[in-house]
KEDRENTOR-410927 format. One record per residue (C-alpha): x negated, y, z negated. Coordinates in steps of 0.2 Angstrom, whole numbers, padded with zeros to 4 digits, always signed. Layout:
N
XYZ ...
***
This chain:
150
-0597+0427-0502 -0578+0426-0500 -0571+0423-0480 -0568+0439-0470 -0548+0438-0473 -0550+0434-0492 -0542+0446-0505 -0552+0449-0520 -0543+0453-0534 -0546+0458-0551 -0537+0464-0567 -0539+0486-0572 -0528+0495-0581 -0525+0512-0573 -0519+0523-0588 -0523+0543-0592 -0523+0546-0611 -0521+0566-0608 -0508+0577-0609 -0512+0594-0596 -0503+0611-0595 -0495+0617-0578 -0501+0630-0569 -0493+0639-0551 -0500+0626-0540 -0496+0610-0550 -0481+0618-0555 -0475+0622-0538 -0478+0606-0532 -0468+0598-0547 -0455+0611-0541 -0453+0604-0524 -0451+0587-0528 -0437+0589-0538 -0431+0597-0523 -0437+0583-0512 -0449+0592-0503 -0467+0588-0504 -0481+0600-0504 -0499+0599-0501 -0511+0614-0500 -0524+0620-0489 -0542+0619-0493 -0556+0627-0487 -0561+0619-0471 -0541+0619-0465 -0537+0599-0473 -0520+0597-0482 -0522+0589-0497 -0506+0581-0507 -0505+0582-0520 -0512+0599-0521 -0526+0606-0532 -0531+0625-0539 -0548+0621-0532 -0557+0615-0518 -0565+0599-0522 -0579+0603-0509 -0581+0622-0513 -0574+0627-0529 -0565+0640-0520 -0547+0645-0527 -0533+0638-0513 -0517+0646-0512 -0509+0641-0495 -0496+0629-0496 -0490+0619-0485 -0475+0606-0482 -0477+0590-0479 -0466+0573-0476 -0460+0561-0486 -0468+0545-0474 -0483+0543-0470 -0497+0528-0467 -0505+0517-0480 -0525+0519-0479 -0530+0508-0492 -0520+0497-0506 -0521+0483-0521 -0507+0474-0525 -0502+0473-0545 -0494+0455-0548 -0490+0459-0566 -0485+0475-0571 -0488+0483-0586 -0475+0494-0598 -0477+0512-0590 -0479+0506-0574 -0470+0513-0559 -0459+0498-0556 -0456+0483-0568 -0460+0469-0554 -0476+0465-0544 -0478+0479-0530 -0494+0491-0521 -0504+0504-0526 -0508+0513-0510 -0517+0527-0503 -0502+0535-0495 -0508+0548-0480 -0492+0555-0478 -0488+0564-0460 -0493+0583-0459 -0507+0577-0475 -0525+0574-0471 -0531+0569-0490 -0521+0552-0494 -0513+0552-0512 -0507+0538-0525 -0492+0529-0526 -0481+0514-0527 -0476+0504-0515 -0460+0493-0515 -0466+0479-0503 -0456+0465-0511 -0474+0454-0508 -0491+0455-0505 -0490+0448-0490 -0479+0462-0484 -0493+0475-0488 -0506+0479-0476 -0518+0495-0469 -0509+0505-0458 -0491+0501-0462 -0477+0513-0462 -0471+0521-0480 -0457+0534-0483 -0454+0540-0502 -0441+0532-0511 -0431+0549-0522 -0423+0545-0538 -0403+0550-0539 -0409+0565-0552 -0427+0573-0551 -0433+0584-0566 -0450+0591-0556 -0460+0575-0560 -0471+0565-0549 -0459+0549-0556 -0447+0559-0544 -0453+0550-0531 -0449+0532-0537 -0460+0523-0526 -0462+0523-0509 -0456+0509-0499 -0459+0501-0479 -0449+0511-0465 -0436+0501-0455 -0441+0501-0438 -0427+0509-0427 
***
């Protein structure tokens, strides 16, 4: 067994081999990027969840309540890809995180620009990073990167 500060590592490919139709709620939230506004929706017990879904994951009821949320937020939880692969968000070593962004209580996906892993940690302040000319993808938001402090 590893020392208690040790990061395990190991090599997985993250990659979805599925094309899928859009619907109000994903299409919506596609809409609002490309506006550079973020939206999560309501679930059933009164989370926000970002990005949203049609169903509640708990309940299989249909959610309709949108609501906005920001574009910072904190890293829950993160690995660090030291070699990108082709189709990857950026094309130098960077973090996957579980981003919580503020006003969200379901953490979502993304890149993180840290520079270096050692940059990276739990608990660290994120805001998105737009691109110049967003189309209503999730690759509107480039990444997301550390927030200066003031």
């Amino acid at each position: 067994m590893g020392a208690p500060d040790e990061i395990l590592s190991a090599p997985y490919t993250l990659q979805y081999s599925y094309k899928r139709a859009l619907g109000p709620v994903i299409g919506r939230f596609l809409t609002g990027l490309r506006d550079r506004q973020i939206l999560g929706i309501r679930t059933s017990d009164g989370r926000v969840m970002v990005p949203p879904a049609e169903y509640d994951p708990e309940t299989s009821e249909e959610l309709s309540e949108f609501v906005a949320v920001a574009d910072v937020g904190e890293v829950t939880s993160w690995c660090w890809v030291s070699e990108p692969r082709r189709g990857q968000p950026l094309d130098r070593p960077f973090g996957f995180a579980l981003i919580k962004l503020d006003g969200a209580d379901v953490p979502m996906l993304h890149a993180v620009d840290a520079g270096e892993s050692s940059k990276m940690r739990t608990g660290m302040r994120v805001r998105a990073r737009w691109q110049e000319e967003r189309v209503g993808r999730i690759e509107d938001i480039a990444c997301f990167e550390p927030e200066q402090s003031p």
